[in-house]
N, C-alpha and C positions, 0 to 999 in steps of 0.2 A: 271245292278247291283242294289240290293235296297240300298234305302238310308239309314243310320242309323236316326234314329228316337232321339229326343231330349227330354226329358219330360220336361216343366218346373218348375214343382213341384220341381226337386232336386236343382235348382238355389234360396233357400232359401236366406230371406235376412241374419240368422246367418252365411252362409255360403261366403254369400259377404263378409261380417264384419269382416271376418278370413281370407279371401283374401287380402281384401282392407289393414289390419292391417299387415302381410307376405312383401307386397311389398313393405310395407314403410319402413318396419323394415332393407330389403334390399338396399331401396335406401338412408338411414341412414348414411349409412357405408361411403358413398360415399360423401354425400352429410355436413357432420357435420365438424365442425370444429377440430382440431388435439385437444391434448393439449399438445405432444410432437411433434417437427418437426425438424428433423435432416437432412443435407445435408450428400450426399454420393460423392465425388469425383473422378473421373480415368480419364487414360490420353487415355485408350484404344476409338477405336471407336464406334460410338452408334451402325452398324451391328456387334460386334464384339461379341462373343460368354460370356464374361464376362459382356457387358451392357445389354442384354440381359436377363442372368439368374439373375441379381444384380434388373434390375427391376420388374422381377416376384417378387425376394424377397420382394422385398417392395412391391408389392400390397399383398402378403398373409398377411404380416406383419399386412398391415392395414385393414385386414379384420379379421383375428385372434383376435385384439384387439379392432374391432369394433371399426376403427377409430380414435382410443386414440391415433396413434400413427403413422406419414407420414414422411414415408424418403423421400427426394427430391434429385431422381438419377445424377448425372453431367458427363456424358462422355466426350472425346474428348479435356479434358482439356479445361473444356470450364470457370473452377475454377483455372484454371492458369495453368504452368508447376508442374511437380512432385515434384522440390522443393519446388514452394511454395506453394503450397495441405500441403505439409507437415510440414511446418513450419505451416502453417493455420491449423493445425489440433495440433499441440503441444500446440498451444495457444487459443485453443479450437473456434477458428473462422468457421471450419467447423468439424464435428461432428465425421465424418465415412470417412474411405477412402481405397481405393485397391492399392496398389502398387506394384510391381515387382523389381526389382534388383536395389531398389532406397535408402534402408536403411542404408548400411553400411557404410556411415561418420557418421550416428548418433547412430548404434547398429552396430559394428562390427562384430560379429560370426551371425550374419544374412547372410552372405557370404558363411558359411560353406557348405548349401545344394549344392553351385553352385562352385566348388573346381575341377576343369579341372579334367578330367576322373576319379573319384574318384568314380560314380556311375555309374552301367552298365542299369538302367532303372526307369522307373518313379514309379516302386513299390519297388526298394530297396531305394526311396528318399522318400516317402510318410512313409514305415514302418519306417523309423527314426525319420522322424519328427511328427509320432505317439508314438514316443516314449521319452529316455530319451534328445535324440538333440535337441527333438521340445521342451519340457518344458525349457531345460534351456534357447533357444531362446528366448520363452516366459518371461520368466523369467526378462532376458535384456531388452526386452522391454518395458514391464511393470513396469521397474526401471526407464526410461525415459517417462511415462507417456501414455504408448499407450498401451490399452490392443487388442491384438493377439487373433483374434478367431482361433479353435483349428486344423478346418478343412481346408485345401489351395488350392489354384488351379492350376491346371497345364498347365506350359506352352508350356516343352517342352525341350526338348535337343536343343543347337542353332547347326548351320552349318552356313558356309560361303556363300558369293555372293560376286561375285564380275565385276566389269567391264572391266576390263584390258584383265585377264586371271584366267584360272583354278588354283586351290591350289591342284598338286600333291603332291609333298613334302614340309616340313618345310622350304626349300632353298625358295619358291616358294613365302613365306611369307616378305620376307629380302626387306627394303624400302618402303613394302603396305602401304597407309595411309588407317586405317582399323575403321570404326565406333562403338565405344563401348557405353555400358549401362556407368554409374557415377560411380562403386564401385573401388575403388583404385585394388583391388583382377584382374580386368579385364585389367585394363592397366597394369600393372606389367607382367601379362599371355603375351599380345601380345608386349610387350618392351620385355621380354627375350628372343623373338622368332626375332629379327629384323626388325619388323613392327612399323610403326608411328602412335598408337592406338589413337583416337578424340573422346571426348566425345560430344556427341549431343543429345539430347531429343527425347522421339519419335515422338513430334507434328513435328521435322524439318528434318526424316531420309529420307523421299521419296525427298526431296527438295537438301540434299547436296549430294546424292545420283544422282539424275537429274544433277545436276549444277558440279558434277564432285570435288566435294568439298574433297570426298575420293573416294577412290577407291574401298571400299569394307565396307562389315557391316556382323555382328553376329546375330541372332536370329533365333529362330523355322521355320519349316513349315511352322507352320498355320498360324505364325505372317505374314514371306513372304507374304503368299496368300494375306490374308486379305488387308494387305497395298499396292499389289501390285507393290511389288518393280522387278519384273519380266519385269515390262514396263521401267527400268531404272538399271539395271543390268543383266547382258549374261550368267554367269556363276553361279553355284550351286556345291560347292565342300560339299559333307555330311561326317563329321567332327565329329558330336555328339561330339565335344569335353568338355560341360560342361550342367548341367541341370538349368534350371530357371522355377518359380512357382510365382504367388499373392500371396499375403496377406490380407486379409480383416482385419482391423483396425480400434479403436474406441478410439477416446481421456477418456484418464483413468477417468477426472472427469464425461465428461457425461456419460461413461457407468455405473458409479454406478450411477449414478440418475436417471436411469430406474428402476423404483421401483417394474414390473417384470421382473428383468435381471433374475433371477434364476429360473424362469419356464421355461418351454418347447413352448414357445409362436415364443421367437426371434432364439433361437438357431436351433430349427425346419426348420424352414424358410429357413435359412443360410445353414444347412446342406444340405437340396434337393437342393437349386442353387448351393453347393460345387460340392456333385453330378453329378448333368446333366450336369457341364462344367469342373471339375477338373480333373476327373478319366477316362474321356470317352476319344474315340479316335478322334485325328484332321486329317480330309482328308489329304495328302500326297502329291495331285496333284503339277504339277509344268508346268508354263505354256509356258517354254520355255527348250531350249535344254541346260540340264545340261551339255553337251561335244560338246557346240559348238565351232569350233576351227575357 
């Protein structure tokens, strides 16, 4: 084979000088000081499909604005439990935050997407809160000082697990101590069903779950997967009996002090990580015998 031939004539030194000039402009980006720097909160895990697409966002962010501007991702709850994420984000301690079924002692009709079988799929929950449900949502919260971006993420219809036994019928429920999200809406669902619903955070569900602390917990597929609760409960009864979604959130004052909130810079961003993780589908898998008896 010949070899391609180099000339050096085309290695002019203006053409250095547009090079050398190119990479720095690139390592700029990276390399300069913020002058905005906001934290991002979630209690999800850092492999979890939401830390994930939250930290793409922030590095376009900060390449979009050349730097001006570096979120600092926090998975894992690694800024405390979801309560206090959230009290720290009212009192503007941390900046941005994602939460999920964590609102409603502080915005009530933040509840409503998640309203036991009231919606049959995650596109008759998304056309609502694209629409008149979601603004007044917005609305609420925004009255409490959090402004609500527009687009949310999906989490997912929950189903049961449990350790004891299956959940064929409602009888089946009568006595369960059953692990729930915080929203008063979820324990009243499983108090009028005869179950002895406990609220526990997600940093502690794989733990009283193991330890036998309940018997049973709520949540999605994917969440199962992810957290592996398959390694400390037997059973899988699919229930879809309510939907739950994210919220990405920004303490009301610092979001107007982004002095480009209103261009297409930050919302862009946020929209493709809505995207690639809100609308798409979560594998299904399930790693043990949903009817083992």
């Amino acid at each position: 084979m010949r070899r391609p031939s180099i000339d050096p004539k085309a290695f002019s030194r203006r053409r250095f000088v547009i090079g050398s000039a190119a990479a720095a402009m690139l390592a700029s980006t990276n390399t300069r000081a913020a002058d905005i720097r906001y934290r991002l909160g979630l209690s999800q895990p850092e492999d979890s499909p939401n830390y994930i697409r939250l930290k793409e966002m922030a590095d376009h962010i900060r390449a979009e604005t050349g730097g001006r501007m570096q979120i600092d991702v926090y998975p894992a709850g690694k800024l405390g439990s979801d309560n206090v994420m959230l009290a720290m984000l009212q009192k503007n301690e941390m900046e941005m935050y994602m939460g999920g079924n964590v609102f409603g002692p502080l915005v009530p009709v933040t509840e409503m997407p998640g309203l036991p079988f009231t919606f049959k799929s995650s596109e008759d929950v998304f056309t609502a809160l694209d629409g008149d449900l979601g603004e007044y949502i917005r609305a609420d919260l925004m009255a409490k000082g959090l402004y609500a971006f527009r687009r949310g993420f999906d989490n997912g219809f929950h189903h049961l697990t449990t350790s004891t036994k299956p959940i064929r019928t409602v009888d089946d429920l009568v006595g369960m101590k059953i692990r729930t999200p915080v929203q008063k809406m979820t324990v009243e669902f499983f108090e009028s069903l005869g179950a002895k619903p406990m609220t526990f955070t997600l940093s502690e569900l794989y733990r009283v779950c193991k330890e036998h602390i309940v018997d049973g917990q709520t949540d999605p597929l994917g969440l199962i997967l992810l957290l592996k609760l398959y390694e400390v409960q037997t059973y899988l009864s699919l229930t879809n009996h309510w939907w739950s979604g994210f919220t990405l959130v920004a303490n009301g004052e610092a979001w107007k002090a982004l002095p480009w909130r209103s261009s297409t810079s930050t919302p862009r961003s946020r929209r493709s990580a809505s995207a690639r993780t809100s609308r798409s589908s979560i594998p299904t898998r399930w790693a043990c015998s949903a009817a083992k008896e």
